[in-house]
Backbone as numpy.savetxt, mean C-alpha at the origin, in Angstrom:
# Nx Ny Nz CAx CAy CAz Cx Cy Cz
-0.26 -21.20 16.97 -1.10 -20.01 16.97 -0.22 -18.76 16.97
0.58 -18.81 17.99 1.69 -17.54 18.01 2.26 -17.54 16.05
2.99 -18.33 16.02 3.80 -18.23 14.52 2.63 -17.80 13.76
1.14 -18.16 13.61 0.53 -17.76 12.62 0.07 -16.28 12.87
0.53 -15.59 13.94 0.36 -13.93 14.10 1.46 -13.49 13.83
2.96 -14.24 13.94 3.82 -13.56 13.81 4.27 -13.58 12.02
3.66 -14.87 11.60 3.94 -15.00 10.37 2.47 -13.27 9.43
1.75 -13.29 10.09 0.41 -12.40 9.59 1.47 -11.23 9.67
1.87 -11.16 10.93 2.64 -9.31 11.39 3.67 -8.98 10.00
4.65 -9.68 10.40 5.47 -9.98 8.83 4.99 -9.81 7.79
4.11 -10.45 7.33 3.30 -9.89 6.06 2.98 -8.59 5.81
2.25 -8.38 6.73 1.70 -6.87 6.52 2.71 -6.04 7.19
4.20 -5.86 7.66 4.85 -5.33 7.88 5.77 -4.81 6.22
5.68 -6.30 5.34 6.62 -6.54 4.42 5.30 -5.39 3.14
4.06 -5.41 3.74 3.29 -4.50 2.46 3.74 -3.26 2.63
3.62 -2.59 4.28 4.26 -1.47 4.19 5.51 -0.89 3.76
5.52 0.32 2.87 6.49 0.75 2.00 7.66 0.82 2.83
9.04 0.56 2.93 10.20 0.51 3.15 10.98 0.97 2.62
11.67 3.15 2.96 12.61 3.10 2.12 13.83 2.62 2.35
14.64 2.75 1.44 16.11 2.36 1.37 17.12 3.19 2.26
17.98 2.81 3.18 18.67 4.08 4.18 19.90 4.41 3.27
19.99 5.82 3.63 21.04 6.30 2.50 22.24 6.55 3.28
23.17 6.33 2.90 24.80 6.15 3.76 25.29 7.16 4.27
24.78 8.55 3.42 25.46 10.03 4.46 23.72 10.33 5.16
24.44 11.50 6.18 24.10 11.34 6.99 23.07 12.87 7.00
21.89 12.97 6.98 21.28 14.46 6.40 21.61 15.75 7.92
21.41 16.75 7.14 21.66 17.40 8.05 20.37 18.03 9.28
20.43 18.12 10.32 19.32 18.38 11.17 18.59 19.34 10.51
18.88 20.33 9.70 17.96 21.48 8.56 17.37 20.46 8.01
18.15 20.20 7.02 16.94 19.19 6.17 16.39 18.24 6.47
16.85 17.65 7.89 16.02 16.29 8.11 14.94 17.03 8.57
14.55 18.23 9.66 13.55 18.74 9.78 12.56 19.23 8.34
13.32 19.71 7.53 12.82 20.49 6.14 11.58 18.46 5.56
12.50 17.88 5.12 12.00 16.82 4.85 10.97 16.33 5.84
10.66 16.29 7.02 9.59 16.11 7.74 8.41 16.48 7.65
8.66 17.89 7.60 7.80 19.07 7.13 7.35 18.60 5.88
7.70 18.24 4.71 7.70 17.83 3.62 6.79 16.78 4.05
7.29 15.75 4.22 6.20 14.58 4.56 5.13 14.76 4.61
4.89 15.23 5.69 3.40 15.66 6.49 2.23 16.54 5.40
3.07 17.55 5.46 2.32 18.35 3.87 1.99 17.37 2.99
2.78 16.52 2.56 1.72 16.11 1.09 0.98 14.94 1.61
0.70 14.60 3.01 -0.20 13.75 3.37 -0.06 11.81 2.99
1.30 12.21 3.32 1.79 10.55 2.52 1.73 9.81 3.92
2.21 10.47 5.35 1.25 9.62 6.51 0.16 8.86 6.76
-0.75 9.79 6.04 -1.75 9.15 6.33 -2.01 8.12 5.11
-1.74 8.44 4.17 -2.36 7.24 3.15 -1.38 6.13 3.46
0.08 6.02 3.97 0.62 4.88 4.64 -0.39 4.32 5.27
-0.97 5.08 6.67 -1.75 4.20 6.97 -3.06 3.95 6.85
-3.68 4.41 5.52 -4.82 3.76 4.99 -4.57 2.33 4.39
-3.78 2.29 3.71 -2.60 1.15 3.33 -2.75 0.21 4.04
-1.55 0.35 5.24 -1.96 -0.76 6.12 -3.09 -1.06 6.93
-4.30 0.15 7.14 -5.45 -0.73 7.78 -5.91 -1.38 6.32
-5.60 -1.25 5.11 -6.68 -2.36 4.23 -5.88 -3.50 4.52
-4.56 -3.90 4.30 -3.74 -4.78 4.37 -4.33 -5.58 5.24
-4.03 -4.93 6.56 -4.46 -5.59 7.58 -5.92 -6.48 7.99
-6.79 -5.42 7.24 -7.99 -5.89 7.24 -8.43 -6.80 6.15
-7.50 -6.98 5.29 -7.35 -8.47 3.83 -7.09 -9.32 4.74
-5.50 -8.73 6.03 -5.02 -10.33 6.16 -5.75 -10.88 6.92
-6.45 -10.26 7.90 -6.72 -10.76 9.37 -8.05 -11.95 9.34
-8.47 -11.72 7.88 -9.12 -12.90 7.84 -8.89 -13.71 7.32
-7.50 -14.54 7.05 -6.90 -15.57 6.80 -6.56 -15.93 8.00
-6.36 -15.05 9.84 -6.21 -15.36 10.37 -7.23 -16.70 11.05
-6.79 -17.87 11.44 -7.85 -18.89 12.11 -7.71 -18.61 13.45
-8.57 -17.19 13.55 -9.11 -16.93 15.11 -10.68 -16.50 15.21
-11.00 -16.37 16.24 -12.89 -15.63 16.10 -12.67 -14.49 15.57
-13.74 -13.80 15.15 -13.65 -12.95 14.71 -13.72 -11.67 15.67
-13.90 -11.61 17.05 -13.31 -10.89 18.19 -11.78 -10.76 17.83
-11.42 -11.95 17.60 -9.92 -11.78 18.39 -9.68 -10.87 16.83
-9.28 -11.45 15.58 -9.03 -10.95 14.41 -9.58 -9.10 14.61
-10.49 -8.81 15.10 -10.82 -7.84 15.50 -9.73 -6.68 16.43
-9.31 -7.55 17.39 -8.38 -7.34 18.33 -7.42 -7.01 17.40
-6.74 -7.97 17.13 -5.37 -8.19 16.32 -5.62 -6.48 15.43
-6.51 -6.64 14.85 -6.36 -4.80 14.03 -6.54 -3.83 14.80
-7.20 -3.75 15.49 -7.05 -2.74 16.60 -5.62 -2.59 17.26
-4.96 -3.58 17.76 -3.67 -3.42 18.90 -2.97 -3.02 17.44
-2.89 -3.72 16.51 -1.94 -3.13 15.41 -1.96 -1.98 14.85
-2.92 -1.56 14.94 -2.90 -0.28 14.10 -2.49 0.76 15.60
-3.03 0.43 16.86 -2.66 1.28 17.42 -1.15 1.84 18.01
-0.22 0.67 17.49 0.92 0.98 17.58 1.83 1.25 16.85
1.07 1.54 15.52 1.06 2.22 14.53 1.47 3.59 14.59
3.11 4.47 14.28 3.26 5.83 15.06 3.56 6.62 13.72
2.62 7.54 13.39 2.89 8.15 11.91 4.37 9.20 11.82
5.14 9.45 13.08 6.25 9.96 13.14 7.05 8.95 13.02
6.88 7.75 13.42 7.87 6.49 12.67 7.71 6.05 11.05
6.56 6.60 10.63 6.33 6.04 9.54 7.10 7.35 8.42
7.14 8.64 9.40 7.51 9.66 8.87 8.81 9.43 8.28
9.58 8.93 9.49 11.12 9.00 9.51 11.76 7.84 8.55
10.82 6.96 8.33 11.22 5.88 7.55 11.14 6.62 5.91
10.57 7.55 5.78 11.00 8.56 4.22 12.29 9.09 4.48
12.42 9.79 5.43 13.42 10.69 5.26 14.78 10.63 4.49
15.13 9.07 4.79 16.05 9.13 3.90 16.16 8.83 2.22
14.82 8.27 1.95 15.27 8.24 0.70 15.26 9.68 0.24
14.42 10.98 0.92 14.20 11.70 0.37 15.51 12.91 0.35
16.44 12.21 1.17 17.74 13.11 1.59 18.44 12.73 0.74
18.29 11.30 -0.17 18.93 10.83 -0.88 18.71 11.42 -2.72
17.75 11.57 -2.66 17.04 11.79 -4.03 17.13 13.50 -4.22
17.14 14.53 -3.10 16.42 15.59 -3.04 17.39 16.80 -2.47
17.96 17.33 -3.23 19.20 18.22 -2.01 18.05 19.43 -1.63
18.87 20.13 -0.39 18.29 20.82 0.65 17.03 21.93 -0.09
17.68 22.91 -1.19 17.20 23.09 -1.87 16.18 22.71 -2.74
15.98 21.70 -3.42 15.25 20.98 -4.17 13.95 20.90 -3.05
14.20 19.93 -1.44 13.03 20.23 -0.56 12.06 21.56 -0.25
13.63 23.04 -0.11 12.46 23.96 -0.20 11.89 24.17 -1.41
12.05 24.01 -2.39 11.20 24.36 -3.66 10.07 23.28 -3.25
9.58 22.16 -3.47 9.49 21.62 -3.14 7.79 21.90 -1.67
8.16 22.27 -0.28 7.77 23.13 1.09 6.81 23.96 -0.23
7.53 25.19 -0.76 6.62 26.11 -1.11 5.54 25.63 -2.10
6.28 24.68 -2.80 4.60 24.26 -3.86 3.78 23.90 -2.97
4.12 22.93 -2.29 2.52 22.16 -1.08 1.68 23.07 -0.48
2.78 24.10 0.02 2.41 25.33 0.45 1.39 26.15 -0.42
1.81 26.44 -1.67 0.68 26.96 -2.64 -0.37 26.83 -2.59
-1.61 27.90 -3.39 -2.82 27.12 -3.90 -3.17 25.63 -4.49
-2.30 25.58 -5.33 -2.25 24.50 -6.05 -1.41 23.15 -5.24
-0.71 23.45 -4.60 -0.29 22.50 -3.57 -1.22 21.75 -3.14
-2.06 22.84 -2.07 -2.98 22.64 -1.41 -4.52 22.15 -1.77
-4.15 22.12 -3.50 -5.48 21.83 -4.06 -5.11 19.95 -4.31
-4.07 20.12 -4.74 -3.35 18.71 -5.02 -3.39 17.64 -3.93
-3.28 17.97 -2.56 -3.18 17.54 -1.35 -4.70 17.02 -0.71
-5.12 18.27 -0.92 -6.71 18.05 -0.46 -7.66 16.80 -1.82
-7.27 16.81 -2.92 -7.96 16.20 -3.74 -7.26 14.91 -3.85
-6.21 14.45 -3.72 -5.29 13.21 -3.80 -6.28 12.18 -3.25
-6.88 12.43 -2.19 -7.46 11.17 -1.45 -8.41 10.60 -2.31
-9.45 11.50 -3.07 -10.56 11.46 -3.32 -10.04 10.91 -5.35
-9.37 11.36 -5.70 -8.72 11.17 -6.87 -8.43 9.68 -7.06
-7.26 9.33 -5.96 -7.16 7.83 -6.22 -7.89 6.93 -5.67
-9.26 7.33 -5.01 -10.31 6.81 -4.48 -10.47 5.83 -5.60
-11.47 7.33 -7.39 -11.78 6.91 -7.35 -11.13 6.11 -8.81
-9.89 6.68 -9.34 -9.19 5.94 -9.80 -9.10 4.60 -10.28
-8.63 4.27 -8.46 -8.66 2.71 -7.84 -10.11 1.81 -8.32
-11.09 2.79 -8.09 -12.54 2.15 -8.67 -12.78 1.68 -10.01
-12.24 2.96 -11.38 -11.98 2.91 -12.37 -11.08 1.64 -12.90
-10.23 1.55 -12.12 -9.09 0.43 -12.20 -9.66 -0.65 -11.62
-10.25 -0.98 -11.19 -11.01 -2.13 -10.98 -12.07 -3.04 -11.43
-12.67 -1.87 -12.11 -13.58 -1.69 -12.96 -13.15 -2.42 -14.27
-12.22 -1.53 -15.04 -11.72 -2.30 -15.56 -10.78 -3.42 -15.96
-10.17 -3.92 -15.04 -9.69 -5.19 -14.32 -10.61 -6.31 -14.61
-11.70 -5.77 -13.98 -13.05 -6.95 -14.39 -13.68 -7.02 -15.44
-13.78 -6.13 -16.17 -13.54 -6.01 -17.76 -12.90 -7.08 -18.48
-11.36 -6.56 -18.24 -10.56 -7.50 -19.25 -10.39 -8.96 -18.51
-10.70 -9.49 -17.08 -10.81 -10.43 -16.83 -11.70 -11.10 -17.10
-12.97 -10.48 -17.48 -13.79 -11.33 -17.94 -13.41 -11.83 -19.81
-13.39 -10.69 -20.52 -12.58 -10.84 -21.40 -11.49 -12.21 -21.67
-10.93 -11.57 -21.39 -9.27 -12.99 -21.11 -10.32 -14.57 -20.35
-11.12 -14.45 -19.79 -11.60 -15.46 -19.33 -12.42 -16.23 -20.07
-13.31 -15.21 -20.87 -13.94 -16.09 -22.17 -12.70 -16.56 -23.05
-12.00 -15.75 -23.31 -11.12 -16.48 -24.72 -10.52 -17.68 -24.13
-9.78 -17.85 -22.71 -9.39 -19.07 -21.78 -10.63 -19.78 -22.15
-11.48 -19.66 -21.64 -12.60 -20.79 -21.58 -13.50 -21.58 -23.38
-12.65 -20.64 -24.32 -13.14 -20.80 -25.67 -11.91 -22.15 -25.96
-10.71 -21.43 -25.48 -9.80 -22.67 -25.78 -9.90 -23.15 -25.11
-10.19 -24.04 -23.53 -9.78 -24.71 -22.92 -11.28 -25.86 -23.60
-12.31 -25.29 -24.11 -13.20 -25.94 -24.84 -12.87 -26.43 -26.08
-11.72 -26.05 -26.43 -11.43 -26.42 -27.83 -10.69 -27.26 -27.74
-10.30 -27.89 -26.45 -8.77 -28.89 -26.44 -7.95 -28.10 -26.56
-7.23 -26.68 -26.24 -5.87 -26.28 -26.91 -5.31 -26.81 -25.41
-5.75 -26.76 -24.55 -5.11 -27.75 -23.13 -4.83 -28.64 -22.84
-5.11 -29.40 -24.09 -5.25 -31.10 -23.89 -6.57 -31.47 -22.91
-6.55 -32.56 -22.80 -7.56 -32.92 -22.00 -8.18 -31.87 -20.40
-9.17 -31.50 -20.25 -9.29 -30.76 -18.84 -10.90 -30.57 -18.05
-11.05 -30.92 -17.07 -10.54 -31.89 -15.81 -9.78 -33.04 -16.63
-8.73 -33.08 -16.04 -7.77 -34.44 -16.33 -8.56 -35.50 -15.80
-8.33 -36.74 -16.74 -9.31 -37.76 -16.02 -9.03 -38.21 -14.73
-9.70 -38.69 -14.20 -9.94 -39.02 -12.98 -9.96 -37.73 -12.22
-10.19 -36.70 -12.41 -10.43 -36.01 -11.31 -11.53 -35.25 -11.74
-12.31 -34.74 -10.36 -14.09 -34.29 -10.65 -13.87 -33.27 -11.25
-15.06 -33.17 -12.71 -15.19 -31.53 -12.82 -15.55 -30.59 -12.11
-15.35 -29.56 -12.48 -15.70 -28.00 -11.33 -17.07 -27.48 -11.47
């Protein structure tokens, strides 16, 4: 029982994004500048929209009641610290982004248009994600007739293989 929470934690530890640590070392300006950065374009929080879906995919593969699976997302998410999740950017972004580049950077988010970009992001890849799903099931159905045209035609060879029940 333990291994199958610790094997679940792992999982959904391994969905959350992980950057890469960069070998020099940023300077307390920009590691603050980059923080600031973070927060503004609201990438905290959609981390952890992220992992409550994750979590809430895995937890029902978990074989517990559905109290406990309940539990399990609750204690997890609550130790969940969006200033840890913060700091885990920082470096790629010290890496990718000199000091400069961040304030340019501060002042767009800062902008109208920053701020229009920021505020609409959520709602954008809402519904995106919907669109994309949408059509997902589209071409799966698609691809599924032409599968099911050949697998009627023999291009599979025999299928259900004999001896075993059809579906």
């Amino acid at each position: 029982m333990k291994l199958r929470i610790v094997v679940l934690l792992t999982v959904v530890l391994m969905c959350t994004p992980v950057f890469a640590q960069s070998s020099s070392a940023s300077t307390n300006a920009k590691h603050q500048k980059i923080v600031t950065l973070v927060k503004m374009t609201g990438t905290p929080t959609v981390m952890v929209d992220a992992i409550r879906q994750q979590i809430h995919l895995a937890k029902k593969t978990l074989p517990l009641p559905p109290k406990a699976q309940d539990d399990f997302e609750t204690e997890f998410l609550n130790e969940i610290k969006v200033d840890d999740l913060v700091e885990l950017m920082v470096p790629a972004y010290d890496k990718y982004y000199t000091e400069g580049e961040i304030d340019q950077l501060i002042a767009f988010y800062k902008s109208p248009l920053g701020q229009k970009l920021v505020s609409s992001l959520p709602t954008m890849t809402e519904e995106t994600s919907k669109a994309a799903g949408a059509l997902g099931a589209e071409i799966g159905a698609r691809v599924g007739q032409k599968i099911e045209a050949k697998l009627n035609a023999g291009e599979y060879g025999q299928w259900p293989p004999k001896g075993t029940p059809a579906q």
